[in-house]
C-alpha positions as CSV (number, residue, x, y, z in Angstrom):
1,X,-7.9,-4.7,27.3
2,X,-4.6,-5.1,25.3
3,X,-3.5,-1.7,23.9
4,X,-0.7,-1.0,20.5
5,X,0.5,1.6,19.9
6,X,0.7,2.4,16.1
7,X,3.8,4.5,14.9
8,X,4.5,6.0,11.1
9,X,6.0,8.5,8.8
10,X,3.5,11.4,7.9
11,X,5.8,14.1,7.1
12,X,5.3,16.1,3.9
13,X,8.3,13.8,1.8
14,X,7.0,10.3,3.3
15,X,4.1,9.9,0.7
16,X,0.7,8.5,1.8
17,X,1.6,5.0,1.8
18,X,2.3,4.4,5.7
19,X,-0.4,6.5,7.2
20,X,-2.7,3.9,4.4
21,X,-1.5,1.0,5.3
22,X,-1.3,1.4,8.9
23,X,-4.1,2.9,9.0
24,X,-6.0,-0.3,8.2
25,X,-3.8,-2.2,10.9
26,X,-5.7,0.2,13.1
27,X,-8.6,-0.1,12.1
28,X,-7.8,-4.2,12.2
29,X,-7.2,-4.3,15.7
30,X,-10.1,-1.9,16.8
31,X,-12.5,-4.0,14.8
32,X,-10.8,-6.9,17.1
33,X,-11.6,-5.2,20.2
34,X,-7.6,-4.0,20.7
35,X,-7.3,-0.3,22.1
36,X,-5.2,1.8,19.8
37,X,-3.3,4.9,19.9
38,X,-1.8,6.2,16.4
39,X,1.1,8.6,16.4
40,X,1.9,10.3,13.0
41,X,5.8,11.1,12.5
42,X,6.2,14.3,11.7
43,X,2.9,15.3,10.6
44,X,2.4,19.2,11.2
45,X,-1.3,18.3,12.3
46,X,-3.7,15.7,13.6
47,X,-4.7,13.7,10.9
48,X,-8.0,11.2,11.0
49,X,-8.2,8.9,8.8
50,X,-10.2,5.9,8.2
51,X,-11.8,6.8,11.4
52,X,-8.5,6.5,13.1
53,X,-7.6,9.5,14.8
54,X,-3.4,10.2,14.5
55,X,-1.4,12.2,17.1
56,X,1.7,14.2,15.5
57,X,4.8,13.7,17.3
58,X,8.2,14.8,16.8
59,X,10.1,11.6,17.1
60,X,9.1,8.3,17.6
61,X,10.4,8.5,21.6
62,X,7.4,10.7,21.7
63,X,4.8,7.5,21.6
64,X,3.4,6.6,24.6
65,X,3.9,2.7,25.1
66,X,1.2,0.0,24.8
67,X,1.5,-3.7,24.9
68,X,3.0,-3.8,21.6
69,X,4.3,-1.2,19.3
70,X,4.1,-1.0,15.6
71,X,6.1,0.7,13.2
72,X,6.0,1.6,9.7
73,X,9.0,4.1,9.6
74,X,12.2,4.9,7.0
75,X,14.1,6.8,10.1
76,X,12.9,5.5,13.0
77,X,13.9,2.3,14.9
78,X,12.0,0.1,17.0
79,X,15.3,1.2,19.2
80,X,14.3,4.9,18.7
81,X,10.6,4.0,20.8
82,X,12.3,3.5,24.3
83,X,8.8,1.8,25.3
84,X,10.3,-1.6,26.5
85,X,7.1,-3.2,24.4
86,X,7.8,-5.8,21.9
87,X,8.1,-4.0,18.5
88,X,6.8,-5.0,14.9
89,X,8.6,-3.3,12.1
90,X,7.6,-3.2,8.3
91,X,10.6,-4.1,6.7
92,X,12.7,-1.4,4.5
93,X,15.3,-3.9,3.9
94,X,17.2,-3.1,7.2
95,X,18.4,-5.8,9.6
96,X,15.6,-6.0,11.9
97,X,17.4,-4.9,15.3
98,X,15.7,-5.0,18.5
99,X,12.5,-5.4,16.1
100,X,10.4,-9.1,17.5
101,X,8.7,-9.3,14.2
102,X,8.9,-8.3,10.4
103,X,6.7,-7.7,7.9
104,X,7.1,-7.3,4.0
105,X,5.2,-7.8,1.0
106,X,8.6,-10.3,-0.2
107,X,11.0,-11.5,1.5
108,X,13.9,-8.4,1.3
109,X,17.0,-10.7,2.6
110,X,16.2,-9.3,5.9
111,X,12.9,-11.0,7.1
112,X,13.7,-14.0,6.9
113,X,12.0,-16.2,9.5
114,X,11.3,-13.7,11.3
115,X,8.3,-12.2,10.0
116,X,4.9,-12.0,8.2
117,X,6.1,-12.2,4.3
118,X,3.6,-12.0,1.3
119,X,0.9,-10.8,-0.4
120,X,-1.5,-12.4,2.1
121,X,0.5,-9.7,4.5
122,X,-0.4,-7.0,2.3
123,X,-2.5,-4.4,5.0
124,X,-5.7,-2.6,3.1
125,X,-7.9,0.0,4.1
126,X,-11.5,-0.8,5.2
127,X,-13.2,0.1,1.4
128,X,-10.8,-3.1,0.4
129,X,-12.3,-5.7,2.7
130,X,-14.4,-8.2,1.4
131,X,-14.9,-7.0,-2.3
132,X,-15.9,-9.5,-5.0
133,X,-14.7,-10.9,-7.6
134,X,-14.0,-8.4,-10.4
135,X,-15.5,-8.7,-14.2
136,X,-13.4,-7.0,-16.7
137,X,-15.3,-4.8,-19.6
138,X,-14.9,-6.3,-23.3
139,X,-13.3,-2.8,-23.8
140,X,-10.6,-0.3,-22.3
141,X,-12.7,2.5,-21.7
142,X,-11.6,4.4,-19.0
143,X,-7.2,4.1,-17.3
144,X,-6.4,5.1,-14.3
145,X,-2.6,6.5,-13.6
146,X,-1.5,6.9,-10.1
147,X,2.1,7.4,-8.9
148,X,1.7,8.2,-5.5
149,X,1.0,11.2,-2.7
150,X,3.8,13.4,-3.8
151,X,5.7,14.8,-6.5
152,X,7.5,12.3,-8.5
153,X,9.1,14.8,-11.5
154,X,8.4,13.4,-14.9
155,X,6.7,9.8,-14.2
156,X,3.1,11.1,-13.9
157,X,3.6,12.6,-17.4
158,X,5.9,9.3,-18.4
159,X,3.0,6.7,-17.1
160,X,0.3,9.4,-18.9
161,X,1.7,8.7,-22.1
162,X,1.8,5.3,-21.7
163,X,-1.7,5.0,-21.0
164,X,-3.2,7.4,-24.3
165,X,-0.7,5.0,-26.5
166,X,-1.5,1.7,-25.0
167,X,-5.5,2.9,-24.8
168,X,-6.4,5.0,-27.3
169,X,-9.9,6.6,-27.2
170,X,-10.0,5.4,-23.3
171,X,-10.7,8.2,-21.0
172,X,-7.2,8.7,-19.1
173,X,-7.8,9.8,-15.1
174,X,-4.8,11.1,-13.3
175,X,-4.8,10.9,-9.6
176,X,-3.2,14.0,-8.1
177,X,-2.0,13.2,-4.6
178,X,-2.2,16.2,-2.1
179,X,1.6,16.6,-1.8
180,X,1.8,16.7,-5.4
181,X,3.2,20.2,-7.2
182,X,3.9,21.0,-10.5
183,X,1.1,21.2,-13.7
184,X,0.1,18.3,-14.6
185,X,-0.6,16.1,-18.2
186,X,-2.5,17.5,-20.6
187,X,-6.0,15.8,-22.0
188,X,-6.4,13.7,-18.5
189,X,-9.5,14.1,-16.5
190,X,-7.2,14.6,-12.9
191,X,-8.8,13.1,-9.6
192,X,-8.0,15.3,-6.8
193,X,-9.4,15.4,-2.9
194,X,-10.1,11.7,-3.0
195,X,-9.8,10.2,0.7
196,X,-9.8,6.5,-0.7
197,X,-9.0,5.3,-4.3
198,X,-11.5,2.1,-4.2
199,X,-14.5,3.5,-6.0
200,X,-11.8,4.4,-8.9
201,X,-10.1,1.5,-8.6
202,X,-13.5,-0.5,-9.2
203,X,-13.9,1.8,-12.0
204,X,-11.2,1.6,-14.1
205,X,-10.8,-1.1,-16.6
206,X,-7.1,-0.7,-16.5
207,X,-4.4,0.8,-14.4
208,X,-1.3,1.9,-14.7
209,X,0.5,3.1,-11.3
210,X,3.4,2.9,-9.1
211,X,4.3,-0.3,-7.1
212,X,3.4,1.9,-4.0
213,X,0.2,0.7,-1.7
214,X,-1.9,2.1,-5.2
215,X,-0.8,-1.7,-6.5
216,X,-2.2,-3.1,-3.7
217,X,-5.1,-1.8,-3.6
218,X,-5.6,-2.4,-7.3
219,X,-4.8,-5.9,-6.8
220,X,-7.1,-6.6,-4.8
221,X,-9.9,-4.5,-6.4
222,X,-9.5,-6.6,-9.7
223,X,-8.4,-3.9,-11.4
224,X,-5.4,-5.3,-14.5
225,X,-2.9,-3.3,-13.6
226,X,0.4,-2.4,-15.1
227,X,3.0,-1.8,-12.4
228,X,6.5,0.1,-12.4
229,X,8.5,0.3,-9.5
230,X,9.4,4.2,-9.4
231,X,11.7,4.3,-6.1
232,X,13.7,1.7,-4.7
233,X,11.6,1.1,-1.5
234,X,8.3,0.1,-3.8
235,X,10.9,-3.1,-5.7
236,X,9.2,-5.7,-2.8
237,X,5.8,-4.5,-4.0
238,X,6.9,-4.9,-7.4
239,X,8.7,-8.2,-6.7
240,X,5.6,-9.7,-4.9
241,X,3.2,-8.7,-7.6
242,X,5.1,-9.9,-10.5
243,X,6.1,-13.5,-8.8
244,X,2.6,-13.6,-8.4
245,X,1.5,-12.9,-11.9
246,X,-1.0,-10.0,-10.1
247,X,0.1,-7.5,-12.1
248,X,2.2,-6.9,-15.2
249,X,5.7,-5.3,-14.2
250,X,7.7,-3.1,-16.2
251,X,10.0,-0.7,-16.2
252,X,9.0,2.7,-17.5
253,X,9.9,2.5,-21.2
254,X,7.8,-0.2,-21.2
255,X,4.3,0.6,-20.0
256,X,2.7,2.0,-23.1
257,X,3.5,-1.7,-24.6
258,X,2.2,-3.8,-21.9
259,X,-0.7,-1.4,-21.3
260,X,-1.3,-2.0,-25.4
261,X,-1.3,-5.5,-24.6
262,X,-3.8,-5.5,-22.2
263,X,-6.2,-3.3,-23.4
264,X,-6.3,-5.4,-26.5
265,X,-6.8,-8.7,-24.7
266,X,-10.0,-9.5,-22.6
267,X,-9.1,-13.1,-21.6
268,X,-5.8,-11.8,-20.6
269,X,-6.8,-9.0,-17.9
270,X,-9.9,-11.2,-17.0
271,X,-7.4,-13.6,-16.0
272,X,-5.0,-10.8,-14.6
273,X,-7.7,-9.6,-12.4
274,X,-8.7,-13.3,-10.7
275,X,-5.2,-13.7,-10.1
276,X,-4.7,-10.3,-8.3
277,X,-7.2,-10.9,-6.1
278,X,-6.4,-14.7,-5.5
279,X,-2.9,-12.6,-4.0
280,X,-4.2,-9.6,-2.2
281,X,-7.7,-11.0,-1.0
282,X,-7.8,-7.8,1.3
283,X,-7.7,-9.1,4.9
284,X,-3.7,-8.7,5.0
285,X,-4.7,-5.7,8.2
286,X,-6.5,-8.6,9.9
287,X,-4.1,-11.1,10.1
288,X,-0.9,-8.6,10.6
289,X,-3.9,-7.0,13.6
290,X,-3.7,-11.1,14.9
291,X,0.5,-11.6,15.1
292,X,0.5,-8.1,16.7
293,X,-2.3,-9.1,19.3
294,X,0.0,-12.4,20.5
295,X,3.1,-10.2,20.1
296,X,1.6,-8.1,22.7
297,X,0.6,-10.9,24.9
298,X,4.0,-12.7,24.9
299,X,2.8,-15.5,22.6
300,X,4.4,-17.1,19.6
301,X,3.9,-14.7,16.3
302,X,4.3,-16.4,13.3
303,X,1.9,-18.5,11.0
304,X,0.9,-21.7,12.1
305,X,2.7,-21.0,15.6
């Protein structure tokens, strides 16, 4: 049976994004019959999630090899494994190194040919497999604002704002990650201790959120989403949503108008929504899970090879 090994940041600054997305490579590959162990980089604990069961290490030379390796890190390297097993890397923009194979949202000027690029690439948790086809309210009832796991200063309370102007009446939910400190907004209804964000996703009739793995998931839940790009590492989400007209992408000043916009316009986030989820149909885990598979048994990786 071929085996990966699945490698990515977990420590208390990295955010939930990598454990997510991985995560539903994981889960990928096990539903294709691939053994996998998950190794979570510096997590203080064992972490389970989406059924898959991560081991803390250290450093990433703390892995133990499979056929293929990959690796959704900011520090690490596919250098840094030492495994000697071909490596897949989810691009942060670096040149890819002793990385076989890339994979990015948009092309960062370091993919290249060398890798899975695109929305069709985008890796989503189980809950986003296979939903259908969204059908936007006649009216903005309920926002959802999300800015990520952790602590982001001002922005929650910035993309807050933005949603009681643009939606006015609407009920506005705040999702509180679990590395998140400080008080939050006042007059939002806060959503705390949720594992997965799809049943709110299918809930909201709009959303406004980081370009983090919260715009992916939105995109492919249907939800209209308005999108800012809050670090620099969420500007290929950002880059791929908005070439692909699956979300509206703003900077921050700007939210409250576009959210305005939207919440006034049916047609407009009807048509928003279809086109999110033409981009991110879901399966992105599935066929990232099929490059790694050949990756790991010597074979050519990219499409159509």
């Amino acid at each position: 049976m071929t085996q990966v090994a699945v490698v990515a940041d977990a420590g208390p600054r990295a955010g939930l994004g990598h454990l997510a997305r991985c995560s539903a490579v994981a889960a990928a590959l096990a539903a294709r019959g691939t053994a996998v162990r998950a190794y979570a980089l510096g997590a203080p604990e064992p972490v389970t999630l989406d059924g898959v069961a991560w081991t803390p290490v250290a450093s990433a030379r703390e892995a133990a090899a499979g056929d293929a390796v990959v690796l959704d890190s900011y520090g690490a390297t596919a250098a840094d494994l030492e495994t000697g097993a071909p490596v897949a890397v989810f691009s942060d923009g670096r040149p890819p190194g002793a990385a076989r194979l890339l994979i990015a949202t948009a092309d960062d000027g370091a993919v290249g040919a060398a890798g899975l690029v695109g929305l069709a690439y985008a890796p989503l948790r189980r809950a986003f497999w296979g939903l259908p086809p969204a059908r936007p309210r006649e009216h903005v009832e309920r926002v959802l604002v999300a800015t990520g796991g952790g602590d982001v200063g001002a922005a929650a309370h910035a993309l807050v704002d933005a949603a009681h102007s643009g939606a006015p009446g609407a009920v506005v939910a705040l999702v509180r990650g679990p590395l998140a400190t400080g008080d939050p907004p006042d007059g939002v209804e806060l959503v705390t201790g949720a594992t997965s964000l799809a049943a709110e996703l299918l809930r909201a009739d709009l959303v406004v959120c980081s370009a983090g793995q919260t715009a992916l998931e939105a995109a492919a839940a249907g939800a209209p989403s308005v999108v800012v790009a809050l670090v620099d590492n969420q500007r290929r989400n950002a880059t791929a949503l908005d070439g692909a007209g699956a979300a509206v992408v703003v900077p921050v000043e700007d939210a409250a108008r576009a959210a305005g916009r939207l919440a006034a316009a049916r047609e407009e986030r009807a048509a928003l929504s279809a086109r999110a989820q033409r981009a991110v149909d879901g399966y992105g885990a599935f066929r990232i899970a099929y490059a790694v598979e050949r990756l790991a048994r010597g074979e050519a990786t990219l499409p159509g090879a």
